[in-house]
N, C-alpha and C positions, 0 to 999 in steps of 0.2 A: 381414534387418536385426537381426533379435534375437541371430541366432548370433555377428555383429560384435560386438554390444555385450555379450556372453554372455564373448568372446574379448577385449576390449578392459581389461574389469572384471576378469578373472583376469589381466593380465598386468599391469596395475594395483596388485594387491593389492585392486581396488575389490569390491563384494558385488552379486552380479546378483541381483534381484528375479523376476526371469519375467515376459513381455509381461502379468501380472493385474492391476498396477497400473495401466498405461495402459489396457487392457480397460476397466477400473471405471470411469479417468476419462472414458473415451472415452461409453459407455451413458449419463453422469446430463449429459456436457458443457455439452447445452444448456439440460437440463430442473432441473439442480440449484440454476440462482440463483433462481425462481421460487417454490423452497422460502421464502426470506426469506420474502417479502410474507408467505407463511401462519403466517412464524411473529412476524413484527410485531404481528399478531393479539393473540398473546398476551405481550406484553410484551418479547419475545425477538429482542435486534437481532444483527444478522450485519455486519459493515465490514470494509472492506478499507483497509487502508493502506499505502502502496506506498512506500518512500527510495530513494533510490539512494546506496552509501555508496562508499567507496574501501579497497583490501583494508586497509589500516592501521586503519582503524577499525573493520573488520566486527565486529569477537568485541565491543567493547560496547555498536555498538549493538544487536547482537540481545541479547545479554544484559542490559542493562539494559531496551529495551522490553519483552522478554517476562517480566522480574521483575515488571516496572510491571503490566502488563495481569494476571498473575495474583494479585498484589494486593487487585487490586481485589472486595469482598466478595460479588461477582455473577459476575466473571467466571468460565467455568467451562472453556471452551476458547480454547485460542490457537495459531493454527498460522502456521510460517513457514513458508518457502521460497525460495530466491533463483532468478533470470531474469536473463539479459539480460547473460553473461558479457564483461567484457572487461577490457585490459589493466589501466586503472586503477580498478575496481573492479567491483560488480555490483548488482543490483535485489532488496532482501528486503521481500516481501511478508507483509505483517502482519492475517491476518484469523482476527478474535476473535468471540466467541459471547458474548455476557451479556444478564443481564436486567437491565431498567431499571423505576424508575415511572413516569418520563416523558420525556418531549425535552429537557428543559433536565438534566435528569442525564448523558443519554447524552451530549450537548453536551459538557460539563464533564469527563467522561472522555474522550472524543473529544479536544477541547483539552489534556488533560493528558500523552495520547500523544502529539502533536504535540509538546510540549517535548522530551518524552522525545529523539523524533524528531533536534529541533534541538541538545539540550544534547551529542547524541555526533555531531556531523558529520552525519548525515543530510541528502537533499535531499528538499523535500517533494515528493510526489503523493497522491492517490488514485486508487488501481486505474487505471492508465493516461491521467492529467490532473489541473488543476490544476483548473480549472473554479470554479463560486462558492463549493461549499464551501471549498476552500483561497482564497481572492479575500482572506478576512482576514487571512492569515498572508503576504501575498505580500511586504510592502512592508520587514515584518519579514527574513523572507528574503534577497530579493533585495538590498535598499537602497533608500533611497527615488531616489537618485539614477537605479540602473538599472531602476526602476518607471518614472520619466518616461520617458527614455527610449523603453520601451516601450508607453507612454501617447502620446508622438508621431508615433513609428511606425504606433501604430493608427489616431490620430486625422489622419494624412498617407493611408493607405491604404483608412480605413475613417470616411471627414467622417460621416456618416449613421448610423453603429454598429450597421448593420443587421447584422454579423459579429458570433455569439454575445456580446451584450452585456452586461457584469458580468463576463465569464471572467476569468480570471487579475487581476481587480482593478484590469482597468483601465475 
C-alpha cells in the first residue's frame, strides 16, 4: 500500500510522508482522547468542531476560523484537517487546544466559533453529530420551518422520545 501511495504522490507532484505518520496515529488512536479528561483537570479544554463546507468556500472558511480561534488570548493550538472527500465539497475538522477559567468562557468561545462556522457557509457538527450541544444552534441552521418538520417526524416515529431525547433540538 505505501509503495502506491509513495507512486501515486510522485506522479501527482504530491509529497510522501512515509507510513510514520499513520504509525503514530495508529499507537495513541485509542488512548489519545482520554488524554482530555486529564487535561480538563487543569483548566486545559481540547474540542473538536466538525463543518462540512463546499469547495467554493473552503479557503475562508478555514482561514477565517483558524484566524478566529488563534485570536483568541488562550488559544495556543489549532489544528485542521479535512475528511470525507466528495464532489461538492468536503469535512474540515477544527480541533483547538486552549485554556479557560471556566465553562461559561469556554462556552462563549465555543459559540463564537460556531458563527465563525455559519458566517462562511459552513454546516454545523460536532466531531461526527449534532447531538445537544449543537440542539441550540439547530433551528438557526436549519430553519425553523425545516426544524418542524423534523420535530414531526420524530414525534410520528418516536410518540414516547425514548430515541435520544434533546438531540438535534428537537
Amino acid at each position: 500500500l505505501f509503495k502506491q501511495i509513495k507512486k501515486i504522490c510522485k506522479k501527482n507532484q504530491g509529497f510522501y510522508l512515509t507510513g510514520y505518520p499513520m504509525k503514530k496515529w495508529r499507537k495513541g488512536r485509542f488512548s489519545d482522547p482520554y488524554m482530555r479528561d486529564a487535561l480538563n483537570d487543569f483548566g486545559v479544554l481540547i474540542d473538536t468542531l466538525e463543518a462540512s463546507v463546499t469547495w467554493d468556500h473552503i479557503h475562508e472558511l478555514y482561514h477565517s476560523v483558524r484566524t478566529h480561534i488563534k485570536e483568541h488570548p488562550h488559544a495556543t493550538i489549532c489544528m485542521t484537517h479535512a475528511s470525507h472527500f466528495y464532489a461538492q465539497g468536503t469535512n474540515l475538522y477544527f480541533i483547538f487546544i486552549t485554556k479557560m477559567q471556566d465553562v461559561d468562557e469556554f462556552r462563549f468561545f465555543q459559540r463564537s466559533i460556531i458563527e465563525k462556522i455559519e458566517e462562511n457557509f459552513g454546516s454545523l457538527s460536532h466531531h461526527h453529530g449534532v447531538g445537544r450541544m449543537m440542539a441550540p444552534f439547530m433551528e438557526k441552521h436549519l430553519g425553523k420551518n425545516q426544524l418542524e418538520i423534523l420535530r414531526a417526524l420524530k414525534n410520528h416515529f418516536d410518540p414516547h422520545n425514548i430515541m435520544n431525547p434533546g438531540g438535534l433540538g428537537l
